[in-house]
N, C-alpha and C positions, 0 to 999 in steps of 0.2 A: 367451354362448350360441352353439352351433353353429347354420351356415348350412344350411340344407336338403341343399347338394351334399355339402357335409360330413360329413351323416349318412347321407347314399345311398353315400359313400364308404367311410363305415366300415362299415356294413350290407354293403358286396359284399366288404370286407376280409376281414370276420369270415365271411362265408358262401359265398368263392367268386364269384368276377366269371364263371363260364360262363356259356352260355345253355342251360340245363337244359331238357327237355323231358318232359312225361309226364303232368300232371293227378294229380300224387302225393301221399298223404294229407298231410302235413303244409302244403301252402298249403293244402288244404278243412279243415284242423284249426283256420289263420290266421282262413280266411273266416271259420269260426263264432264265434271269438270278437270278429271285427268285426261280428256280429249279421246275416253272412247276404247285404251287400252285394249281390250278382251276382243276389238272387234280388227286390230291390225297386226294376232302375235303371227309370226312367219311358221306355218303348217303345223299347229297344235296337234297332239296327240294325246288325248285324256287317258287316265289310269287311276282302275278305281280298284273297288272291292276289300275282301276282308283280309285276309293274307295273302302278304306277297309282294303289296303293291309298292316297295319302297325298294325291292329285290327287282324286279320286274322294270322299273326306270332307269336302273343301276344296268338291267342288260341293254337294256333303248338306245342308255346315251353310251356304252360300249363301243357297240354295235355300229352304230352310225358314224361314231368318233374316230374306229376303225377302219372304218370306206371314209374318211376323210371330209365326214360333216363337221360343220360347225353347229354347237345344238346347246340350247338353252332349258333346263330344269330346275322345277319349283317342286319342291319335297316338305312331309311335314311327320310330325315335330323334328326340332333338332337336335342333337346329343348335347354338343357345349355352347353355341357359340349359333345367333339366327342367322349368320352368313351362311351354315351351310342351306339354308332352304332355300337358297335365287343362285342359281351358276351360272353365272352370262357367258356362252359360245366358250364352254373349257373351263373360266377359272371361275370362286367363287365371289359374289361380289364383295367390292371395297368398304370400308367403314366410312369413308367418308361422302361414296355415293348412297348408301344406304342413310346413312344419319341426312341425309337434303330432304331425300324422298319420304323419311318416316317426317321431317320437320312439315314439309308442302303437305303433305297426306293430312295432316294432322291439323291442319291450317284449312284445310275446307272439310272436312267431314263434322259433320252434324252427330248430335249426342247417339241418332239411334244408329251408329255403325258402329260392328262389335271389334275388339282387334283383329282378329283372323280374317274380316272381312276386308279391313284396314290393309294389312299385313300382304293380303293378295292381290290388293289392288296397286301395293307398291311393286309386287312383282313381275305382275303384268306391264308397270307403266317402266321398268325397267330394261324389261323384253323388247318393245317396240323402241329405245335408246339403242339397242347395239343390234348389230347385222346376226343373222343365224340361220341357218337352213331348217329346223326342226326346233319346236318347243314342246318338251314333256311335262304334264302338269298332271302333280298327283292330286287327286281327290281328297281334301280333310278329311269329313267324316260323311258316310252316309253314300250320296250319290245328288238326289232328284233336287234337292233342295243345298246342298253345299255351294258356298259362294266363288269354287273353282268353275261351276259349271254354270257360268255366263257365256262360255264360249260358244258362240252360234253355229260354226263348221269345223266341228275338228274330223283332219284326215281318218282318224281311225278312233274308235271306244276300247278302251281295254278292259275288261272284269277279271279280276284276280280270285283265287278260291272264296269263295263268298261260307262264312261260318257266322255262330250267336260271337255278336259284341256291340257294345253302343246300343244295347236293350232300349234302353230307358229314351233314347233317342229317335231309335230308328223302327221299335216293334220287337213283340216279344217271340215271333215265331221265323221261323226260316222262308217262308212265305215273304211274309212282310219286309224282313230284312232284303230278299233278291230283290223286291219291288224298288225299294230304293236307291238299289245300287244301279238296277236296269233304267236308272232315269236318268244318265248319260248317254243312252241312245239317240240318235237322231233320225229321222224322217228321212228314209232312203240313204241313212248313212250305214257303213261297216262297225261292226262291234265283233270283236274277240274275246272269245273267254275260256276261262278254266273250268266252271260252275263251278261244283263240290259234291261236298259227298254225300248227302240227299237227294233223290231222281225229283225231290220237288222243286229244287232249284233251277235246274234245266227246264222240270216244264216250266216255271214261274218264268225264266229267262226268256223263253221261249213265244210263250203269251205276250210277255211285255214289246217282246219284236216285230212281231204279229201285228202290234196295236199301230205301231209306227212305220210299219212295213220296211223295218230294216234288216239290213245284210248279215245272221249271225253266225258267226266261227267256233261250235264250240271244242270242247279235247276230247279225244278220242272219240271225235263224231267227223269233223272236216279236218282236222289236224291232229297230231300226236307223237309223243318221242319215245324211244327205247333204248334200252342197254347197249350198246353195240358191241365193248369188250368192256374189260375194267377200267379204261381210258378214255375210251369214246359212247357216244349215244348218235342216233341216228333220229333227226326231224322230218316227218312226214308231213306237205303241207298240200293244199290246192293245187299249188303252179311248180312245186318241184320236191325233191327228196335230198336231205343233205347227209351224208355220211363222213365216215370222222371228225366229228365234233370234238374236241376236246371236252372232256368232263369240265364244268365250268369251275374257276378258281374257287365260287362261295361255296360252304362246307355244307354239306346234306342232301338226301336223295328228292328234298323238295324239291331244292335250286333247280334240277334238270325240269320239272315242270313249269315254274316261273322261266327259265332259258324257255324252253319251249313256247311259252306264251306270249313271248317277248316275240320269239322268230316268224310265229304265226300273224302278229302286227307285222314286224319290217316285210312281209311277206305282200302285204297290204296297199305299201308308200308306193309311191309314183318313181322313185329314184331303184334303182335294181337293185340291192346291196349287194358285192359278191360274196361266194361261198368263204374266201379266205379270211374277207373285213369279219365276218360273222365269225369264224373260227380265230380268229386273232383277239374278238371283244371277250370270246369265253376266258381266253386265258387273263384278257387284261382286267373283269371286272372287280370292280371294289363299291363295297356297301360298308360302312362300319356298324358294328354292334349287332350283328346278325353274325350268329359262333364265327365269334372272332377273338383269335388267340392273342394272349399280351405276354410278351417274352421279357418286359424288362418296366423298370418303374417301382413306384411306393409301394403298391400293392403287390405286385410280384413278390415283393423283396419279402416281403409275411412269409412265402411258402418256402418251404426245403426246394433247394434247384431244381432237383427232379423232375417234380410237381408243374403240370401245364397248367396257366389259368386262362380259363375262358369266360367270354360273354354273351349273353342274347336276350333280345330283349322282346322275347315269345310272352306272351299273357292271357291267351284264350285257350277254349278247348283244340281248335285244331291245330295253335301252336303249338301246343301240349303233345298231340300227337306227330307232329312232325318232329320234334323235338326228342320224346322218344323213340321213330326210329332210330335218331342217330348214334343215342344212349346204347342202344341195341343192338348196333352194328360194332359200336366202340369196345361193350362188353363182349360181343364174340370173338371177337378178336387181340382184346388183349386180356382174355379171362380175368374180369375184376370189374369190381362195382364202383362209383364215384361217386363224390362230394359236393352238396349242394349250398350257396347261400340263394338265400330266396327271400324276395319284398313283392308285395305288390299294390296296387292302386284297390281302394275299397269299392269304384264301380267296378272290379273285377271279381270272376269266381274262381278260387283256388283251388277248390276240390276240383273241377274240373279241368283245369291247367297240368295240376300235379296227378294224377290218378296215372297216368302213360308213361310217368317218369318213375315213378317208386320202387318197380321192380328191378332197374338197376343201380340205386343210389345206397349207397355205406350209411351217410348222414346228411342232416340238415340243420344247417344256421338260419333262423331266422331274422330280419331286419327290419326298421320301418325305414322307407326312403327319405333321405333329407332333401328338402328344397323344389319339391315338388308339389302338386294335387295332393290332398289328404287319402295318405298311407294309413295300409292296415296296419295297425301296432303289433311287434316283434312278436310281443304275449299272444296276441290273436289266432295269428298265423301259425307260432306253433302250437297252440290247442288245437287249432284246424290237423292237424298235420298228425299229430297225436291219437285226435279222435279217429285218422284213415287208420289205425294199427299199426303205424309206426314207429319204432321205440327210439333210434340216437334222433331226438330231435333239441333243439336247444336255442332260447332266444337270447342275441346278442344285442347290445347297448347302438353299435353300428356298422360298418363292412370291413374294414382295417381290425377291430377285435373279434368280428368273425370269422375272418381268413386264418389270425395268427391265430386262433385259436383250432383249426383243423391242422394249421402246421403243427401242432404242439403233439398231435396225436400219438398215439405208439406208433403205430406203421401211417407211414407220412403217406396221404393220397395220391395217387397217379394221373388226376383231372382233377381240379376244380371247377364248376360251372358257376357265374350269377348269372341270376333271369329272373324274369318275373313281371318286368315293366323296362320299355325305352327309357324311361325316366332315371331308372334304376342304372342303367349299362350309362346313360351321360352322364352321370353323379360317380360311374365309377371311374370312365375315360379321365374327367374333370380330376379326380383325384387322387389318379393314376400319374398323372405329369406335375404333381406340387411335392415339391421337396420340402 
């Protein structure tokens, strides 16, 4: 019997591994003969935008998990392993319910559905299979036209900071890109968001609300959070004000925006959530490969003890800049610069990613990503990097001889960071657990 990957594998063989975009008849042809999925999941909550949005589901199903919902999430890409993208009510799904549904799926879709459209319609028909108070469902790529967004009512719209990525896809301007993200709205529905950091976003958001005459949330317009002490932050929302928050477990001063974004939805739902379930999901949440430390493993074992290694799997400019604060914050306070390996995807732009981090980094290893999307090669990346004016740069063969090779240094580093691409942090998780 094939394994679940193996038949996601041959499903994109046989149909095209693009990422098709468009809500085109043949996946609404799929839906129907999976009985309609998209149109019975229990109180959908979409979550879209450019960053954030995978942080932002992670405080959802928290949150709710902590006032004692049961709640179903579809996430995308995966780090190792496609189970983690469908969590049915807590756990993640089974392989051998997933391998049924990719086999049936795969047994009535016609050549013109892409996998991802494939892939989400399994999701869905797996939803409406088990009981669940809430289904959060994150946006693939884009908004207006993603094959997440067949859902005809969902409780609330999420927008997550909306930044340039998916160009080629989505529009080369910030304009264009809000447009599409704002195509999750609906007609007389609730939408919350972060916008970003162009006021063209907001108006863009804004208009697109306008057009549909929906309810919109935005931060630091209807909602907002702040510092409270070194421990807590304080959420200002429509219907209430919450104080002592727990700083939330995921690392960087974004996180409190994404928390905040998340609480402005639960703020939203029909169910109350209280102040405690919300303060109990901050400390319980978990995302992995967004700075996330690994204490022990193959790759650990490269570094001197001392040495923290970290991951994230930031790739855009405003990654970049959130990423540097935390560079920032790291450097003031333990006086000293750290250690880079760095891959990324060739529809990505590096100078822009890297420009926010370079003032606190010692060196950089460069890598091409194995087993993913076509990587920029190691050589590339460091002439890239080179050409910013920066001198310890150095391209390595792969991640394991670019680790050991900053261990080897005279004075052993105090952080290691990789980033550059999700693809990159599952390629290292994956290779972090094989002995």
């Amino acid at each position: 019997m094939l394994s679940s990957q193996e038949l996601f594998d041959a499903f994109a063989k046989a149909h095209g591994a693009d990422m098709t975009l468009g809500l085109r008849p043949p996946y609404f042809e799929l839906l129907e003969k999976l009985g309609n999925p998209h149109l019975h999941l229990p109180n959908p909550i979409l979550v879209g935008g450019t960053n954030g949005k995978g942080s932002t589901c992670a405080f959802l199903r928290a949150i709710l998990e902590s006032a004692g919902k049961k709640v179903h999430v579809y996430t995308s890409p995966h780090l190792i392993t496609l189970h983690e993208r469908i969590r049915l009510a807590g756990k993640l799904i089974d392989e051998d319910e997933l391998a049924a549904l990719l086999t049936k799926c795969a047994a009535l879709a016609d050549s013109g559905v892409s996998p991802f459209e494939a892939f989400t319609a399994v999701a869905m028909t797996a939803f409406v299979e088990h009981k669940a108070d809430y289904t959060i469902l994150e946006i693939g790529l884009g908004g207006r036209l993603d094959a997440v967004n067949v859902v005809p009512h969902p409780l609330v719209s999420v927008i997550s900071r909306i930044s340039y990525d998916h160009m080629d896809y989505l529009g080369s301007t910030l304009d264009q890109i809000a447009r599409e993200k704002a195509g999750i709205m609906r007609a007389q529905g609730l939408c919350v968001s972060a916008g970003g950091p162009d006021p063209l976003i907001r108006r863009t958001l804004r208009q697109e609300a306008q057009k549909c005459q929906a309810d919109l949330r935005l931060a630091d317009e209807d909602w907002s959070v702040e510092h409270q002490d070194d421990h807590h932050f304080i959420f200002h929302g429509r219907q209430r004000v919450i104080t002592d928050i727990p700083l939330p477990a995921l690392i960087g001063a974004h996180q409190i925006q994404n928390a905040g974004l998340a609480l402005a939805a639960v703020e939203a739902l029909p169910d109350m959530i209280s102040d405690e379930a919300i303060k109990t999901g901050m400390k319980n949440v978990v995302w992995p490969g967004r700075l996330q430390m690994i204490d022990q493993g193959k790759l650990k074992a490269c570094l001197p003890q001392a040495t923290e290694l970290w991951l994230d799997g930031g790739h855009n400019d405003s990654a970049g800049e959130a990423l540097g604060a935390q560079l920032q914050d790291w450097f003031i306070h333990d006086q000293g610069p750290f250690d880079l390996v760095f891959g990324m995807l060739q529809s990505k732009d590096p100078v822009a990613f890297l420009t926010p981090l370079l003032p606190f980094l010692r060196s950089i290893r460069t890598i091409a990503i194995e087993g993913g999307p076509k990587s920029f090669p190691a050589q590339d990346l460091a002439l890239c990097v080179s050409g910013l004016g920066f001198a310890d740069v150095k391209a390595m063969p792969n991640l394991e001889a670019a680790l050991c090779d900053l261990g080897q240094q005279g004075t052993a580093p105090k952080r290691v960071l990789v980033t550059g691409s999700l693809y990159l942090v599952g390629y290292a998780l994956a290779g972090n657990q094989r002995v």
